[in-house]
C-alpha positions in Angstrom: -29.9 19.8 44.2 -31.7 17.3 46.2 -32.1 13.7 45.6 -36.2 14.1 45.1 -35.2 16.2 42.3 -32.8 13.6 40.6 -35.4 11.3 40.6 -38.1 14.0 39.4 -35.7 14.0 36.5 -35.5 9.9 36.5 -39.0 9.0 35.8 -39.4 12.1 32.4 -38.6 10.2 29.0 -35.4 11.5 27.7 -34.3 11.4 23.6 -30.5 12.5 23.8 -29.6 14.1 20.4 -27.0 15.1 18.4 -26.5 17.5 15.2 -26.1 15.0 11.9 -23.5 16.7 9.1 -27.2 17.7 7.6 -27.7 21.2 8.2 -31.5 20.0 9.8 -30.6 16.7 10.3 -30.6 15.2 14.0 -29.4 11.6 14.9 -30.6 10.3 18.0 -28.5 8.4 20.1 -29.6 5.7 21.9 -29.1 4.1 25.3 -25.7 2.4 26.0 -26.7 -1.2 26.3 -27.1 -2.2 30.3 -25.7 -5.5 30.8 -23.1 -4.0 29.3 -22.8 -0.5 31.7 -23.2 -3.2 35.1 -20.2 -4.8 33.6 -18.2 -1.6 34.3 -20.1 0.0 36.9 -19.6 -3.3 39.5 -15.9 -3.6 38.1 -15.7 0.8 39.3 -17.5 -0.7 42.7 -15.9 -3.5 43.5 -12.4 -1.4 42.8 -13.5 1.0 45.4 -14.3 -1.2 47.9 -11.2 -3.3 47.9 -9.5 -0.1 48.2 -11.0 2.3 50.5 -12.2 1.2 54.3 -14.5 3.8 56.7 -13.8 4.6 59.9 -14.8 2.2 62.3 -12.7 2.2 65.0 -14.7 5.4 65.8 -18.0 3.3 66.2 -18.3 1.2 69.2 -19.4 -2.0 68.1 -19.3 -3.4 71.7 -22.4 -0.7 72.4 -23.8 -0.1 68.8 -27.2 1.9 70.5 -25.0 3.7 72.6 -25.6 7.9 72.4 -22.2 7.9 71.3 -22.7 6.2 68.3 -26.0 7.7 67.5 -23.9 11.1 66.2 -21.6 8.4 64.2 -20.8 9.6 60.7 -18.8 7.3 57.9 -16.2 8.8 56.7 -14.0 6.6 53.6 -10.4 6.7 53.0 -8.0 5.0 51.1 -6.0 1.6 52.4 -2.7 3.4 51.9 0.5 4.5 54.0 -0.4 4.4 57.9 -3.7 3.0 56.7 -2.6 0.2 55.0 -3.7 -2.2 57.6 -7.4 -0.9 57.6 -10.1 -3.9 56.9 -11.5 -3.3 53.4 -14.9 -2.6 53.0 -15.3 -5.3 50.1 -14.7 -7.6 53.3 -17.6 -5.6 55.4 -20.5 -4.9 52.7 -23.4 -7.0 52.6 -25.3 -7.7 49.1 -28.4 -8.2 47.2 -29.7 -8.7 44.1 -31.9 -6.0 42.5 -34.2 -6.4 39.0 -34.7 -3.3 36.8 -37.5 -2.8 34.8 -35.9 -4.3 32.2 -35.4 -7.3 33.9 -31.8 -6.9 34.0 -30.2 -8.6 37.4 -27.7 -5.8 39.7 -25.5 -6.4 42.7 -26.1 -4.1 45.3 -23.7 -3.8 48.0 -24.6 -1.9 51.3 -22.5 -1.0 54.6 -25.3 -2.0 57.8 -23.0 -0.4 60.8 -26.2 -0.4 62.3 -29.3 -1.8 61.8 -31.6 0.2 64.1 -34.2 -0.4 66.6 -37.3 1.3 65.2 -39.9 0.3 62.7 -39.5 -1.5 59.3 -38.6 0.6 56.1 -41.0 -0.6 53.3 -40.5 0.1 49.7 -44.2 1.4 50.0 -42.7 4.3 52.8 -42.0 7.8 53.0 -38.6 7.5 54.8 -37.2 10.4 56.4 -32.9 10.3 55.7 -29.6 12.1 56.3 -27.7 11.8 53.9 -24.3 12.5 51.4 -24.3 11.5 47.8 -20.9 11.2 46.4 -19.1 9.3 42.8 -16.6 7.0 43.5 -13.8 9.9 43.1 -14.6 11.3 46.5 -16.4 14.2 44.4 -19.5 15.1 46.5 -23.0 16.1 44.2 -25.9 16.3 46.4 -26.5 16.2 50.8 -28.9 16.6 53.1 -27.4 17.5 56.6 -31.1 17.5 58.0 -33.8 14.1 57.3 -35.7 15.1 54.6 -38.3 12.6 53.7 -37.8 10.7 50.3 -40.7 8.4 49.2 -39.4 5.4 48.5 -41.9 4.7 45.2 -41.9 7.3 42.1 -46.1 8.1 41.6 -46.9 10.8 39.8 -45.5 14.1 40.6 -44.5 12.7 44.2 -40.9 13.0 45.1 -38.5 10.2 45.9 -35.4 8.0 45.8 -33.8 6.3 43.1 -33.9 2.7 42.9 -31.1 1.1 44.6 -31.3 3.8 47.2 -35.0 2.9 48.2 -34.0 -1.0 47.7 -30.7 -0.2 49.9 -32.9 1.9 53.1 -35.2 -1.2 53.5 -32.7 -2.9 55.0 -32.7 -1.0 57.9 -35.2 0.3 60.7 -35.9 3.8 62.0 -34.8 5.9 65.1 -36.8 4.6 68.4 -36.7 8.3 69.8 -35.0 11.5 70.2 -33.7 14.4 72.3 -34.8 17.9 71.5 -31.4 20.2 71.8 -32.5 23.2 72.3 -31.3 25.3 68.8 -33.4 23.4 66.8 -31.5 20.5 66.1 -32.7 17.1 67.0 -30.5 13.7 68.0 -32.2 11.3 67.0 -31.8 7.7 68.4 -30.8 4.1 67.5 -31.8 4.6 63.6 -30.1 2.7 60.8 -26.8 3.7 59.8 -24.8 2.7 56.5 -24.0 3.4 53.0 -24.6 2.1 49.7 -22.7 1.3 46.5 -25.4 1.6 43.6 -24.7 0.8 39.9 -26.0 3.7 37.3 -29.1 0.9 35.7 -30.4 1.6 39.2 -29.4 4.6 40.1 -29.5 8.0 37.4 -28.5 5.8 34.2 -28.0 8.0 31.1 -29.9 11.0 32.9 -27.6 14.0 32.8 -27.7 15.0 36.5 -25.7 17.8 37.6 -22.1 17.0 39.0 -23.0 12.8 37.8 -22.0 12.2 34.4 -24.4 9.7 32.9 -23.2 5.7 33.3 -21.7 6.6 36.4 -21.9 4.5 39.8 -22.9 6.1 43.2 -22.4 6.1 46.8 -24.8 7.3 49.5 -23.8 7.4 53.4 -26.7 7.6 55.0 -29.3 7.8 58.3 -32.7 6.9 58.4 -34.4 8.1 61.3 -38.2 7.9 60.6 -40.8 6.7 57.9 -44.7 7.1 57.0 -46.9 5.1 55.5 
């Protein structure tokens, strides 16, 4: 299942019920509270990045645009055994602060590796991404191995990304070109690269979503090569 379709899901209204001890009695069960669900979900975060680094000495950060690094793919481990001298990526994120519609202030931390060269990302965009979503388990739900544009806005029946994703892709800049390979693949050159840590009030919430249990925190590694107005 596709990102586009999460947030399909994201923007229906949603009454989760249960069976009272009435025979035709049902109870609804409201929404965990959300100051109280960031309290966890940034604690779950903020665990995971103080334990886990990527793999940067794979990235050459003395040539970030070089066409080496434009096949660069994060890969996270755990700061551990032979690894216990990896840099943290709690020490390597950048952050920002991101309202809800329910005015409720988020921390969202992002990994820039690289910023690209291209144009701007605007919240406004269709932005065209690579991508892997995964929980903070390691357990993978959802990929695209090909860009597959996401609009960054939820109007109407129209496709697109969850919050914190959209709020995480603006902070990086498209691919300035690419090189046709000949099987149909593409390579596509100096685009953004990075990841994201996204709290559950910005991300799916309480939305069952297959393979996310609802309150649950998510990670995206990501490339954005392209994006339309």
């Amino acid at each position: 299942m596709k990102i586009e379709k999460f947030t399909l899901i994201i923007i229906c209204f949603f009454t989760i019920i249960s069976c009272g001890n009435d025979d035709d009695g049902i109870t609804e069960v409201p929404e965990r509270d959300r100051t109280e669900v960031y309290l966890e979900d940034i604690a779950e975060i903020e665990e995971f990045l103080e334990t886990h680094f990527y793999n940067y000495e794979d990235f050459d950060f003395n040539d970030p645009y070089s066409l080496a690094n434009d096949t660069f793919e994060i890969v996270f481990d755990t700061i551990a055994g032979v690894n216990s001298d990896k840099i943290p990526l709690i020490d390597q994120v950048l952050s920002k602060t991101v309202t809800d519609f329910e005015d409720v202030e988020y921390t969202l931390y992002y990994l820039p590796v690289r910023e690209g060269l291209g144009e701007e990302i605007h919240l406004t965009d269709r932005a065209f991404v690579k991508y892997q979503g995964s929980l903070t388990d390691n357990t993978l739900f959802d990929s695209a191995v090909t860009p597959i544009p996401l609009s960054l806005t939820t109007v109407g029946s129209d496709f697109g990304a969850i919050q914190g994703f959209s709020e995480s892709l603006i902070e990086f800049r498209t691919a300035t070109d690419y090189t046709d390979n000949g099987d149909g693949t593409l390579t596509y050159h100096n685009h953004g690269i990075g990841a994201t840590f996204i709290p559950s009030g910005i991300g799916y919430f309480s939305v069952p979503v297959t393979n996310i249990p609802s309150y649950t925190p998510v990670i995206f590694r990501f490339s954005v090569v392209e994006s339309i107005q």
